[in-house]
C-alpha positions, 0 to 999 in steps of 0.5 A: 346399256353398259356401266360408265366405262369411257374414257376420253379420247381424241380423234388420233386416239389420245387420252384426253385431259380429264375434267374437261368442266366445259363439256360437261356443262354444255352437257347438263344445258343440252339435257335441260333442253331436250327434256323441256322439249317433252315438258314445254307442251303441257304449258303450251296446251290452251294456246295451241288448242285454240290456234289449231280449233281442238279441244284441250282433252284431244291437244292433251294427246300430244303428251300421251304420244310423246310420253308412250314413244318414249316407253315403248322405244326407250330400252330398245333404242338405248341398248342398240345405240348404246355402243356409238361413240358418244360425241356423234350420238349426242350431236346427232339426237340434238340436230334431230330435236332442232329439226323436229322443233322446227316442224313442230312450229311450222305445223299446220294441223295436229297431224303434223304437229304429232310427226314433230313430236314423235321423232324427238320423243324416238332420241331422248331416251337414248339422250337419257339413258347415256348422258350422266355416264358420259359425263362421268367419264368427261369428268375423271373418277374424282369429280364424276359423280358431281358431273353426274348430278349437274346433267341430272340437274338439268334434266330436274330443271327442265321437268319442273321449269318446262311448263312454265317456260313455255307458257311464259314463253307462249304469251311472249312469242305464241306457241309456234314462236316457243317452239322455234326458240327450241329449234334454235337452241338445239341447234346451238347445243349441237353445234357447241358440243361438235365444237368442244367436246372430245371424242370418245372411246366406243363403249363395249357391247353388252348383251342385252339378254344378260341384262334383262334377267332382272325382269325375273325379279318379281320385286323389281317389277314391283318397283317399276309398276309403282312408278308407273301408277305414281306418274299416272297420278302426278301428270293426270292433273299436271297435264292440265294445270295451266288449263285449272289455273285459268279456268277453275282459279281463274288466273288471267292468261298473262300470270299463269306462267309466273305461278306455273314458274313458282310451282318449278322452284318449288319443287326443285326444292322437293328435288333435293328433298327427295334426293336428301330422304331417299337413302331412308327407305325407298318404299317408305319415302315413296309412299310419304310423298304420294301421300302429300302429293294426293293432299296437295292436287286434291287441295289445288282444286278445293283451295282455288278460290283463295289466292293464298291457300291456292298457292299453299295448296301448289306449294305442297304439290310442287314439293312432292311432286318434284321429290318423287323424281329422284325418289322413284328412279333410285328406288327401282335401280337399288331394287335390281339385282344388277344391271342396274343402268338398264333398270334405271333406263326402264324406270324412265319408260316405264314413268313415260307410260304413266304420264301417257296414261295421266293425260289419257285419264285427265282428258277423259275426266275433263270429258266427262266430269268437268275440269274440276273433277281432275285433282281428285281423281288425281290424288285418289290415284297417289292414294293408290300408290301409297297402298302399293308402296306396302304391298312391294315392301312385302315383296321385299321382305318375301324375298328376303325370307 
């Protein structure tokens, strides 16, 4: 993925007038749309498991395909398209998402169901990948990096108010009406940004061997498999925490989504947190807030019969939870030596192959242990993370010496 060297142009090849705000902003919204498009499943698991006669552990597949898509398609996919003028790229990717959204809610079995959700899974990371430095260019070098954090605001916003927007949004119009409204909402974005947004010079290509030498690096390979046994530990219980507030907190239906709403803001205070801390130390914060993550998902579970302590309990989640987002990507960018727009790129794959591998082990407990069971082996795995946070510090220091 090549660094932010952009420039607005008109279709006649004109400079644009740079802090066009308004794209920018419709940016950011396409950006909290298509990531709520992976996130929104999870609030939406009891529903659609019941309507489509699976059990919760088989519908929880669904964000193990998404997630192992994204991994697996991720940095090939960025790096090859990397170079399409920008305007088209991104018009594109969210007609992709409003067609597949509309299959998903026309689905009439879980095979179906799985296409629907394949194909976005194939864009969003090329979304991702090439969003924030688009921004900054539509922004001018003045106002850039506040461009930026608005389409990474988005996309926080979306990780933390997807689940609970859809579940909200399940009990309102059902799963397959949730769905439509996603469809349609992509749809309105591409056609918003065909409308506003301005041409843009094609970005350079840039070699993608030159790039891949960081993966020499044992300290940055370090990084990358932190973050990947940090979101195994985070999505081994979020996967399934609309299903724990019903059936282990016993939550009516109706009010799952408030808690699951109030567990998002929350957390998009742990956001800044996160991003507030990380400058510290990356491997020490890290490990920090593995750390009161294992104690919240494993307090979730013990302090579910009391209302109070169980939304203490969420409350330390959310925070630690949402906090290891900023954390986890801008540990393992400064871990690269250079490429560092591709080593971000990775990191979000390789942090979609941990909340491929959590819902995987979060099935597989609900299986054969009981629903229960999920916090703890969840916060065991964070536990883990912190051990390994001081094992990739000694990397550093080795390589330091």
């Amino acid at each position: 993925m090549p660094p932010a060297t952009l420039s607005a142009t008109s279709a006649e090849g004109r400079t644009q007038p740079r802090g066009n705000s308004l794209a920018v902003l419709l940016l950011a919204i396409s950006a909290f749309v298509i990531v709520t498009t992976e996130f929104i499943i999870v609030g939406l698991l009891p529903s659609l498991s019941r309507d489509l006669g699976i059990s919760i552990a088989a519908a929880g597949q669904l964000v193990t395909l998404f997630a192992f898509t994204v991994m697996l398609a991720g940095p090939f996919l960025t790096a090859m398209l990397s170079h399409f003028e920008r305007k088209r790229l991104f018009v594109v990717i969210l007609l992709i998402f409003a067609g597949a959204n509309a299959l998903a809610a026309a689905a009439p079995n879980i095979w179906i169901l799985g296409f629907a959700r394949f194909l976005p899974a194939l864009a969003l990371p090329v979304f991702w990948g090439t969003a924030s430095e688009t921004a900054g260019a539509l922004a001018g070098p003045e106002k850039s990096g506040k461009a930026v954090a608005n389409v990474y605001l988005g996309i926080s916003g979306a990780m933390v108010l997807g689940i609970p927007l859809g579940t909200l949004a399940s009990d309102a119009f059902g799963w397959r009406g949730t769905f439509w409204g996603l469809s349609g909402l992509s749809l309105l974005m591409g056609v918003a940004l065909f409308l506003v947004m301005p041409t843009l010079a094609k970005p350079a290509r840039v070699r993608l061997a030159e790039q891949a030498k960081i993966l020499k690096d044992p300290y940055f390979l370090g990084n990358v498999v932190l973050s990947v046994v940090v979101f195994t530990a985070m999505f081994t219980a979020y996967t399934y925490l609309a299903d724990t507030l019903q059936q282990i907190a016993h939550i009516p239906a109706a009010q799952v989504g408030w808690w699951l709403m109030g567990f998002g803001i929350v957390g998009l205070g742990g956001n800044w947190l996160g991003g507030q801390f990380v400058s510290k130390g990356p491997l020490l914060v890290t490990a920090i807030a593995a750390l009161v993550l294992a104690v919240g998902m494993a307090a979730t579970t013990l302090l579910a019969g009391s209302p109070v302590w169980l939304g203490v309990a969420l409350a330390v989640w959310g925070v630690a939870n949402t906090a290891l987002y900023p954390i986890c990507q801008v540990r393992v960018m400064q871990s690269a030596s250079h490429a560092q727009a591709l080593a971000g790129t990775l990191n979000v794959s390789m942090a979609n192959a941990g909340i491929g591998l959590g819902a995987i082990i979060g099935g597989a407990i609900i299986t054969h242990l009981g629903l229960a069971s999920v916090g703890y082996v969840a916060a065991g795995i964070a536990l883990v993370a912190v051990v390994l946070s001081a094992l990739v510090f000694r990397l550093k220091t080795r390589a330091a010496a």
